[in-house]
NUFI-852710 format. One record per residue (C-alpha): chain; x, y, z. Coordinates in steps of 0.05 Angstrom, whole numbers, plus 5000, padded with zeros to 4 digits. Layout:
% residues N
{ch:A&x:X&y:Y&z:Z}
...
//
This chain:
% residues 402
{ch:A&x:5844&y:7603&z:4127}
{ch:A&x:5914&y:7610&z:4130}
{ch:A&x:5941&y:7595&z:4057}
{ch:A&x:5993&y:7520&z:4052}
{ch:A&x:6059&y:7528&z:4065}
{ch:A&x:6078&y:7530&z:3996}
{ch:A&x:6034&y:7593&z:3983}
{ch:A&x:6065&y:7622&z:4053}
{ch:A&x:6131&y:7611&z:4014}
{ch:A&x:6111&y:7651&z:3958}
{ch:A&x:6082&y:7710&z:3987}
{ch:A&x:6140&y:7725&z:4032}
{ch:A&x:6191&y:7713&z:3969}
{ch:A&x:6145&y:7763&z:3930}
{ch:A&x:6157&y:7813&z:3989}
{ch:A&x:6200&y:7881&z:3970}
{ch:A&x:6271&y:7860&z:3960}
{ch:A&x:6329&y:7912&z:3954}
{ch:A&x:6403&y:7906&z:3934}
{ch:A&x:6445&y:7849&z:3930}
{ch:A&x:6508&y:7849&z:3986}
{ch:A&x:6580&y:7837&z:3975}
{ch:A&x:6616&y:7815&z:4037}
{ch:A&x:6695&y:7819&z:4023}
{ch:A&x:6742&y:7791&z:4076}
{ch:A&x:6804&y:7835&z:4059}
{ch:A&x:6844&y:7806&z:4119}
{ch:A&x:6848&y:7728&z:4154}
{ch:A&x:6891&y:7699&z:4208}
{ch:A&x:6963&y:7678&z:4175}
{ch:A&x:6942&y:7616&z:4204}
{ch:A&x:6887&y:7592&z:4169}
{ch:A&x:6902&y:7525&z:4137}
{ch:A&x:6918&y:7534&z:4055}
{ch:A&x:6865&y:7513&z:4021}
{ch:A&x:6815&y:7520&z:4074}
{ch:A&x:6745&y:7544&z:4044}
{ch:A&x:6705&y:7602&z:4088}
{ch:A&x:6641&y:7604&z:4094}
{ch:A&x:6588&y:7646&z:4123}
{ch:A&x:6538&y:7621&z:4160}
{ch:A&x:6477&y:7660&z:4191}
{ch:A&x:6402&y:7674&z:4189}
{ch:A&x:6405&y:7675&z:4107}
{ch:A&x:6411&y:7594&z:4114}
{ch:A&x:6388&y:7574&z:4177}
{ch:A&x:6460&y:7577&z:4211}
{ch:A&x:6492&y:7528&z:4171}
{ch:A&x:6559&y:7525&z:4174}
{ch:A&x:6586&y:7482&z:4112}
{ch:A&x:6530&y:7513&z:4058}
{ch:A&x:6571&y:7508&z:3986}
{ch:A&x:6515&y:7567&z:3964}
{ch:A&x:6549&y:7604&z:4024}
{ch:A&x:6624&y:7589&z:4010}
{ch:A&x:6672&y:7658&z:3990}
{ch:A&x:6710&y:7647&z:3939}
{ch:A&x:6788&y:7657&z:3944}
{ch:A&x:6825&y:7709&z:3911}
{ch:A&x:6895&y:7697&z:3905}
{ch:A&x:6921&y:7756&z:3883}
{ch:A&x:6909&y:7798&z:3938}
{ch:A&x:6888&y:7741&z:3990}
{ch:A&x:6821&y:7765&z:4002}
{ch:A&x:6759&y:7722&z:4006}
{ch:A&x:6683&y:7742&z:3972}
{ch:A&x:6615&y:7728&z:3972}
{ch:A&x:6560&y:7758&z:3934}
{ch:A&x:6497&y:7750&z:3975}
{ch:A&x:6420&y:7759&z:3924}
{ch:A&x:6375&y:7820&z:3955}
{ch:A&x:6340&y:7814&z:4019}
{ch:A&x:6296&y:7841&z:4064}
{ch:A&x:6305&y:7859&z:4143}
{ch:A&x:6370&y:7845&z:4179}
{ch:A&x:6420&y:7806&z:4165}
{ch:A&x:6454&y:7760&z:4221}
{ch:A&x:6522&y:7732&z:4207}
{ch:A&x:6587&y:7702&z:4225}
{ch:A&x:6642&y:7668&z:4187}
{ch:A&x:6679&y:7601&z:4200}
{ch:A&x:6716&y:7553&z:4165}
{ch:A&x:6659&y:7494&z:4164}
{ch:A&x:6642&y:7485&z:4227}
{ch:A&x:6628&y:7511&z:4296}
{ch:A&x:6691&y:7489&z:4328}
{ch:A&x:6720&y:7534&z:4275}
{ch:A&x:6683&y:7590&z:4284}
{ch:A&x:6714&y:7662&z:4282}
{ch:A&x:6733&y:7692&z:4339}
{ch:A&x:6757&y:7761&z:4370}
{ch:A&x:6840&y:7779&z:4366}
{ch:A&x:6841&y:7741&z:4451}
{ch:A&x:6797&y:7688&z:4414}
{ch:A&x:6738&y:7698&z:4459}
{ch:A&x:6662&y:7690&z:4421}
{ch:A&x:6645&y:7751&z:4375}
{ch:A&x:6573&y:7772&z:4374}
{ch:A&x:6541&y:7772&z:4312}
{ch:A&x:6554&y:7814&z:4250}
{ch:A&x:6486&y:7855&z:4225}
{ch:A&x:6472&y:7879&z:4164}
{ch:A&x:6412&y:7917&z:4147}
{ch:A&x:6389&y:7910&z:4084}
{ch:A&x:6383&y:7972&z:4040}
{ch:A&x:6358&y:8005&z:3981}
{ch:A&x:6427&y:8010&z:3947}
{ch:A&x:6481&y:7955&z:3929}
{ch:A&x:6531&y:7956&z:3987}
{ch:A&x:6602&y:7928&z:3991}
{ch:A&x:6630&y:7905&z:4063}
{ch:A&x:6700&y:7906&z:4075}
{ch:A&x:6715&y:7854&z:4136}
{ch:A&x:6772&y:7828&z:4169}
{ch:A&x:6779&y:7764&z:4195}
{ch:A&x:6820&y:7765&z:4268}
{ch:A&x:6826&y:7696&z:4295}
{ch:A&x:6798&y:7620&z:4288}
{ch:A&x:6768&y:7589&z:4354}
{ch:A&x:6813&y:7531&z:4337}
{ch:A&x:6875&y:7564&z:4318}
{ch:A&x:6877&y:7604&z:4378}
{ch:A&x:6948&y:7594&z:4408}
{ch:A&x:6971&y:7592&z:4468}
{ch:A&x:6905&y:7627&z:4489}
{ch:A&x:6881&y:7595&z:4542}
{ch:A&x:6816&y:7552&z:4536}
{ch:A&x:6753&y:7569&z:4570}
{ch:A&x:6743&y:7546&z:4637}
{ch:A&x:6693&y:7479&z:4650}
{ch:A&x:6626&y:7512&z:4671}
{ch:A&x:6582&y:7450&z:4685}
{ch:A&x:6545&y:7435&z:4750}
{ch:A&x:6579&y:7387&z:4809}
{ch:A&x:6501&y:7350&z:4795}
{ch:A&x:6530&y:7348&z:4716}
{ch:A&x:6546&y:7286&z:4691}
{ch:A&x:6577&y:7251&z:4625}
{ch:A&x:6533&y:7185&z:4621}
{ch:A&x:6569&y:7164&z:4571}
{ch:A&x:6627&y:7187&z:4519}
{ch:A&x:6610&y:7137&z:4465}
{ch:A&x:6543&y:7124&z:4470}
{ch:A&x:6526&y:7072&z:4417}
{ch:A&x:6470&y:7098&z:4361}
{ch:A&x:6453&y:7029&z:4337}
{ch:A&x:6407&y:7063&z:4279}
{ch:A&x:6468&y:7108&z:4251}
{ch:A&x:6514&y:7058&z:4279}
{ch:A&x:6565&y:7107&z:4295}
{ch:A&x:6573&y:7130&z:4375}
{ch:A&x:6563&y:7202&z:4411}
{ch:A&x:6576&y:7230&z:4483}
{ch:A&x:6507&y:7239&z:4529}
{ch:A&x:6501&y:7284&z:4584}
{ch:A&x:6448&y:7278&z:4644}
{ch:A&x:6434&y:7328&z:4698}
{ch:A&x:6405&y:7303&z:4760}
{ch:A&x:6364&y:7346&z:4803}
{ch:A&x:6398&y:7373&z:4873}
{ch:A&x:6355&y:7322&z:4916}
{ch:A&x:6364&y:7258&z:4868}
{ch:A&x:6407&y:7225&z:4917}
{ch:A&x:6362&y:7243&z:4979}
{ch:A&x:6296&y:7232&z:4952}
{ch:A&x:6255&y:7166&z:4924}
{ch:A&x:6220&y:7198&z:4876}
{ch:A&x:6216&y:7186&z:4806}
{ch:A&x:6226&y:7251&z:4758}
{ch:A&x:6206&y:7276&z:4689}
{ch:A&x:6254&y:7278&z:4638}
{ch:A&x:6272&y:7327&z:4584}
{ch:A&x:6319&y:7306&z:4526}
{ch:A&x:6365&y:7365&z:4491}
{ch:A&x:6397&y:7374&z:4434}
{ch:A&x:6463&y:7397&z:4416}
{ch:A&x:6492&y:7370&z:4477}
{ch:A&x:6565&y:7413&z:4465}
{ch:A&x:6516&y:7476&z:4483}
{ch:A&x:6470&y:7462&z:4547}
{ch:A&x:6514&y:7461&z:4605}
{ch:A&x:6597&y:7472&z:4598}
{ch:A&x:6626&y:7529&z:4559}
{ch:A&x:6680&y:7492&z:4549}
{ch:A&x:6656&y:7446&z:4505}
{ch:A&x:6600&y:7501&z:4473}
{ch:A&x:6616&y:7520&z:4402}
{ch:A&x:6569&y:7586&z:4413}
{ch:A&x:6554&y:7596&z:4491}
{ch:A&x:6521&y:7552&z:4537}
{ch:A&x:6450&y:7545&z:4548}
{ch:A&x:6461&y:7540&z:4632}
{ch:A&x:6401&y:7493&z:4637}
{ch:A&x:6434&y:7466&z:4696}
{ch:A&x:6450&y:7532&z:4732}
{ch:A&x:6385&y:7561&z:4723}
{ch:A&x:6343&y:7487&z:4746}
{ch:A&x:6390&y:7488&z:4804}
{ch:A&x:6360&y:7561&z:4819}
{ch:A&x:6292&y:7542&z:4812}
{ch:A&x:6310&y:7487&z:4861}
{ch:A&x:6338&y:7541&z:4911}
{ch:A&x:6278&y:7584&z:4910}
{ch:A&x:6235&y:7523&z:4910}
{ch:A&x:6206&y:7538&z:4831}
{ch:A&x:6227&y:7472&z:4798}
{ch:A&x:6165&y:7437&z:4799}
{ch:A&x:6192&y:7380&z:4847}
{ch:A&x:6253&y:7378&z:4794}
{ch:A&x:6274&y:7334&z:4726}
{ch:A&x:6324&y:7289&z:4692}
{ch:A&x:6348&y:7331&z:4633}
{ch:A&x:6395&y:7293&z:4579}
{ch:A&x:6433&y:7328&z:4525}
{ch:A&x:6460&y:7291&z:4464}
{ch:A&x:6518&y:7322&z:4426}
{ch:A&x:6507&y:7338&z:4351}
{ch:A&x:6545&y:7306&z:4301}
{ch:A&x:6588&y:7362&z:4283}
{ch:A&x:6594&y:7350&z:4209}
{ch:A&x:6530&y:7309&z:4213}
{ch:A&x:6485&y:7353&z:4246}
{ch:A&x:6442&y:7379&z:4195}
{ch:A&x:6433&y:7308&z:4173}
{ch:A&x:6409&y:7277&z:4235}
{ch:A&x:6365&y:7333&z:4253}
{ch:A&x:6327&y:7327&z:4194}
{ch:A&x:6293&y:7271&z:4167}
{ch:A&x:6281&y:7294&z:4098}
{ch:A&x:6343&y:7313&z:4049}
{ch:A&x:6344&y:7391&z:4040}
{ch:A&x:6347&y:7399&z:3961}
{ch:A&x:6391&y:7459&z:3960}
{ch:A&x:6439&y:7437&z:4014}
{ch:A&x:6431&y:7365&z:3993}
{ch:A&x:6438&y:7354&z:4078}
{ch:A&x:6382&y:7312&z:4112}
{ch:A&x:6355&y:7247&z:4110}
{ch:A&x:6383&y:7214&z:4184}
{ch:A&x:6326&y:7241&z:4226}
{ch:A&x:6283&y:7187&z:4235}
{ch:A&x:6347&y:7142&z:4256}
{ch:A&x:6368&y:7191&z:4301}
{ch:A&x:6297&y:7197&z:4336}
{ch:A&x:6288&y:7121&z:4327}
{ch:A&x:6358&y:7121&z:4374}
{ch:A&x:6325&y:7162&z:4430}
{ch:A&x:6271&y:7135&z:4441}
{ch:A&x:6293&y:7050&z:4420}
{ch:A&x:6357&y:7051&z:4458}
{ch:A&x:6372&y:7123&z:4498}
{ch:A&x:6302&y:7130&z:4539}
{ch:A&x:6299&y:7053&z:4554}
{ch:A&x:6365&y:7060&z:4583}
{ch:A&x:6348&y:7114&z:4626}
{ch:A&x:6284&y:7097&z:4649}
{ch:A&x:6317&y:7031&z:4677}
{ch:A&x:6371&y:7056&z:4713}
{ch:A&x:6343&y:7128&z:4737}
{ch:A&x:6278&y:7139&z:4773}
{ch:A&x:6244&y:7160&z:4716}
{ch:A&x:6171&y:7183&z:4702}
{ch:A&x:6169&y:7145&z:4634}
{ch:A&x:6093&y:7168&z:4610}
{ch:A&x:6088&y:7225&z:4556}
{ch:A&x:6065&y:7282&z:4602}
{ch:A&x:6129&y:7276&z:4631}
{ch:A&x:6176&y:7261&z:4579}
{ch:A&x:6200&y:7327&z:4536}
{ch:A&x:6244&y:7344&z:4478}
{ch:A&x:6269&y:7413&z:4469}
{ch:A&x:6312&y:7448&z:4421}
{ch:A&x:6336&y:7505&z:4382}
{ch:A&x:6344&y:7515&z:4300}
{ch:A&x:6352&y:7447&z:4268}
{ch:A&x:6343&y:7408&z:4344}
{ch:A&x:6276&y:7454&z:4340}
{ch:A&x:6257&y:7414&z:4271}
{ch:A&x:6283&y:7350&z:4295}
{ch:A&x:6245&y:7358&z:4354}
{ch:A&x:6178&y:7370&z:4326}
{ch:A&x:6181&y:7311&z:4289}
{ch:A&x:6197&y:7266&z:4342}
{ch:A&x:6128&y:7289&z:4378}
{ch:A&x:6098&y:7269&z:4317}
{ch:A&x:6134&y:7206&z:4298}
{ch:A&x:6130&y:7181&z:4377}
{ch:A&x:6071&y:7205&z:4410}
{ch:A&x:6071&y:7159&z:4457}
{ch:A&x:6132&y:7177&z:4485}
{ch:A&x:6138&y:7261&z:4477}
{ch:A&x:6083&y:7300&z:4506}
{ch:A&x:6118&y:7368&z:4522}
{ch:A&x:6161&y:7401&z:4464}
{ch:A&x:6206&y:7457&z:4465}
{ch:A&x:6217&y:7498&z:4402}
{ch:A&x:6260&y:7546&z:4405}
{ch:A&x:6287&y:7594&z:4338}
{ch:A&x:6257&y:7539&z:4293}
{ch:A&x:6294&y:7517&z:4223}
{ch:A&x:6232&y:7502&z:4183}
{ch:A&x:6256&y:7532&z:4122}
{ch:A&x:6298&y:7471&z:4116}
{ch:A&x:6235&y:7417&z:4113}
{ch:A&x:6175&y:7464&z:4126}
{ch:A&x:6135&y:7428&z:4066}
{ch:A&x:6156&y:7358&z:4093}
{ch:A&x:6141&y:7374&z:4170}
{ch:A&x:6076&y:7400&z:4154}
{ch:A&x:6051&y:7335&z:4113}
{ch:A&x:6075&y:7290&z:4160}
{ch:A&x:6045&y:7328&z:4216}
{ch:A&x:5975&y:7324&z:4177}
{ch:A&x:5983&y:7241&z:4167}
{ch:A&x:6015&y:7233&z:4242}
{ch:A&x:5990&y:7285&z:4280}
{ch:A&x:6021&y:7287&z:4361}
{ch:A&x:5980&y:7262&z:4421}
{ch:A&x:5913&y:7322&z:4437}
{ch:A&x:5943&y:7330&z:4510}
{ch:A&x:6019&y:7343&z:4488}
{ch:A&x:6039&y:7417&z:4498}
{ch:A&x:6085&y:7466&z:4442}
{ch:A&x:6132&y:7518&z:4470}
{ch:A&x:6153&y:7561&z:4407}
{ch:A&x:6196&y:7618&z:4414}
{ch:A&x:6236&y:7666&z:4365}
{ch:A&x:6257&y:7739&z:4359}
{ch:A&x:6223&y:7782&z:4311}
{ch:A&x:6295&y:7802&z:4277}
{ch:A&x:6304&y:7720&z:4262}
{ch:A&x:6293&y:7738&z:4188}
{ch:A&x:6240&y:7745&z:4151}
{ch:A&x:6204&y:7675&z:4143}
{ch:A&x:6224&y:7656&z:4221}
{ch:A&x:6155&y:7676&z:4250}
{ch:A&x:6108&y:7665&z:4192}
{ch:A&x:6137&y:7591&z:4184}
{ch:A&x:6136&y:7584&z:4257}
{ch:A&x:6061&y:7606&z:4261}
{ch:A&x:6048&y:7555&z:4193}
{ch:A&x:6069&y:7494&z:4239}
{ch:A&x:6035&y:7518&z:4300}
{ch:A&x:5975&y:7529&z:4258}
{ch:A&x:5976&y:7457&z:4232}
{ch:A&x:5985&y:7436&z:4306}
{ch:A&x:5918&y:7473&z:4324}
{ch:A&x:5883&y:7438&z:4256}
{ch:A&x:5905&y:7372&z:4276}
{ch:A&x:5868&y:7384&z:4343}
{ch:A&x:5919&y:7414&z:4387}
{ch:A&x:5878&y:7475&z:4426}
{ch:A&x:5910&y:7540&z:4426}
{ch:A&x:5921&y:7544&z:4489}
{ch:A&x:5970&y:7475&z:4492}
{ch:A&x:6012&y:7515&z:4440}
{ch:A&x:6049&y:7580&z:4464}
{ch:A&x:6063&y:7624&z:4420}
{ch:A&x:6124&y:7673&z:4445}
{ch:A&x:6157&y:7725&z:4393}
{ch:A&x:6194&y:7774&z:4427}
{ch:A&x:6234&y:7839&z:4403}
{ch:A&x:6300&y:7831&z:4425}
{ch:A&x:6303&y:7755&z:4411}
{ch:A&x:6365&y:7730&z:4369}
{ch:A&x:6385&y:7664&z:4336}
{ch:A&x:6438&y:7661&z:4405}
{ch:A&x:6450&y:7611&z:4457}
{ch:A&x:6437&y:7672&z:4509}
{ch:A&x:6368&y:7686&z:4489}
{ch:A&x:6355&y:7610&z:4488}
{ch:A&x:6389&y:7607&z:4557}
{ch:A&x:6348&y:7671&z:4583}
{ch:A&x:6285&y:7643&z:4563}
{ch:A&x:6293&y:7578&z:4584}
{ch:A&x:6261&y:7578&z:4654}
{ch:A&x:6194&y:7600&z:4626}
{ch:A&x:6198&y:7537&z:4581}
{ch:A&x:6205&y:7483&z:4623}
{ch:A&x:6151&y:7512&z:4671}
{ch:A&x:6102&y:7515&z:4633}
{ch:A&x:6112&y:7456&z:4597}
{ch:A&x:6117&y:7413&z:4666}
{ch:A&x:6068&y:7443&z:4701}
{ch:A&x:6016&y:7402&z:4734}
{ch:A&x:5961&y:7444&z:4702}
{ch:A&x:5964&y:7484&z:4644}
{ch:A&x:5992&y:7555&z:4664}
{ch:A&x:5978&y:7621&z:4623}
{ch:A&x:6027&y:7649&z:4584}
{ch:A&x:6040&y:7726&z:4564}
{ch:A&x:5995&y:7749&z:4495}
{ch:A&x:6016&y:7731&z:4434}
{ch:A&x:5980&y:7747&z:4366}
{ch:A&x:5945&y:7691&z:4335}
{ch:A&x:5983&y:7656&z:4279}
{ch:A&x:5928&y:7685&z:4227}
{ch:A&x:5944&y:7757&z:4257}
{ch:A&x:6007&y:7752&z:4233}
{ch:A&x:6024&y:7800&z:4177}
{ch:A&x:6052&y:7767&z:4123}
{ch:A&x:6054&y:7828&z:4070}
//
């Protein structure tokens, strides 16, 4: 019996720690803004790009920048910004720096880091090219959220044939919007959903095609809507259940009157990665009678795990919806064990196994490239007219927790 979350908690905090980690910017652009607070944000808390627990302090005398980070276990995944994504750091021609590592060690380590350029203070550097599809559109730019009562910019992909065909089409709703189709709008790479459907088109593998719609986050909002319980460390949370009640109250009506949508469950998905993972999950749960297929993708659970599972025992989703989760195994420690928690709730609330894959691979990173890579296999076997196999993955009470 696999132990409740808050026991999971425990045993993977009483794990082997080592040293603590000192990061120590020793150089920053001469143009970041006086005053501006750094922070880093990374696979220690969930990508977060405003945590105050993850803020360097400033040290005038010398104009360097530190943070003290407690012992940890694995590998460490990192960048720093100045709050939020659009302000990400970026490489001396301002193009998108992979991620720092850090491997955790025995011994108390001191990094010495520079700093070489801000995306948003890049220059005259010029911005990345538009990216999206001709079959891209923006539905709207201020889409009214009458729940949060504040507005946001959709985005809906049609299949190739929309125009030539009178059929009606699933529909898959994204989050993060910014991310799924233009790099010029991404804050960390694009997810090319609509280059790689438009393939799958071509070669005649897109399951007769879908309607997918991608809602930008609220930038300094995001970890609020996407949760819909407050995170007591970060004090962020709270505006999920508004922010689902908006897609399925006032976005999906919308779209299922004026597109040829398929409007039942088995048709209708909701995908997303890190906090639109979490937000995501709980919209199966809070509407199952409108999401039947749910993509889960480098899941945040650490930020509501405790919360998610409850409410998934009192409103459990509908016994004929289908789970996609996915994560690398260097994701941190508690990525895959939390991730197996939920799906194991899933499975005790009546879900079979085999409606909930279960994919963990090696080389998998909290990155918009593995999300983009592995994106295909998602959606097709999550729209599949009949349940397909998918490749072996350990049981969540194989997984090794010690």
């Amino acid at each position: 019996m696999k132990p409740p979350f808050t026991r999971l908690l425990a045993r993977l905090r009483r794990r082997p720690r080592v040293a603590a980690l000192t990061l120590r910017l020793t150089s920053v652009p001469a143009s970041t803004p006086a005053g501006a607070t750094i922070y880093l944000t990374g696979s220690c808390n969930g990508w977060t790009t405003d945590d105050p627990a993850y803020a360097l302090a400033h040290h005038p005398a010398d104009g360097s920048y530190s943070l003290t980070l407690p012992p940890g276990t694995g590998t460490l995944e990192y960048k720093f910004c100045r709050g939020t994504w659009a302000t990400i750091e970026t490489d001396a021609d301002n193009r998108a720096l992979p991620n720092r590592r850090y491997l955790y060690q025995a011994r108390r380590r001191t990094l010495r880091l520079q700093v070489l350029n801000w995306e948003d203070e890049g220059g005259a550097i010029p911005p990345r090219p538009h990216s999206a599809a001709p079959n891209v559109h923006i539905l709207a730019e201020s889409f009214i959220m009458p729940p949060l009562r504040r507005p946001r910019r959709v985005w809906l992909y049609l299949p190739p044939d929309y125009h030539t065909s009178e059929r009606r089409y699933p529909v898959l709703y994204l989050q993060d919007g910014q991310n799924v189709f233009d790099q010029y709008t991404s804050f960390a790479g694009e997810w090319g959903v609509d280059e790689t459907l438009n393939a799958l088109h071509a070669e005649g593998r897109d399951l007769g095609g879908c309607l997918v719609v991608a809602v930008d986050n609220g930038g300094p909002r995001r970890l609020d809507e996407y949760s819909p319980w407050r995170n007591p460390r970060s004090r962020r949370g709270g505006e999920g259940e508004q922010y689902v009640d908006f897609l399925v109250h006032t976005l999906k009506p919308y779209l299922d009157k004026h597109f040829r949508t398929r409007p039942e469950p088995a048709s209708t998905g909701i995908m997303g990665s890190s906090m639109g993972a979490l937000i995501s999950v709980f919209a199966a749960a809070r509407h199952p009678e409108v999401f039947g297929r749910v993509g889960v993708f480098s899941p945040a659970f650490w930020f509501a795990g405790q919360s998610l599972l409850a409410f998934l025992v009192q409103h459990p989703p509908r016994a004929d919806a289908r789970f996609y989760f996915l994560s690398g195994t260097r994701e941190g420690p508690t990525m895959v064990p939390l991730m197996a928690a939920v799906r194991e709730a899933l499975h005790e609330a009546g879900l079979p196994l085999g409606q909930l894959a279960f994919q963990v691979l090696p080389d998998g990173q909290h990155a918009e490239w593995f999300w983009k890579r592995e994106f295909a296999a998602a959606y097709t076997w999550l729209f599949a007219a009949d349940l397909p196999a998918v490749l072996p993955a350990a049981s969540p009470s194989a997984i090794s927790l010690g």
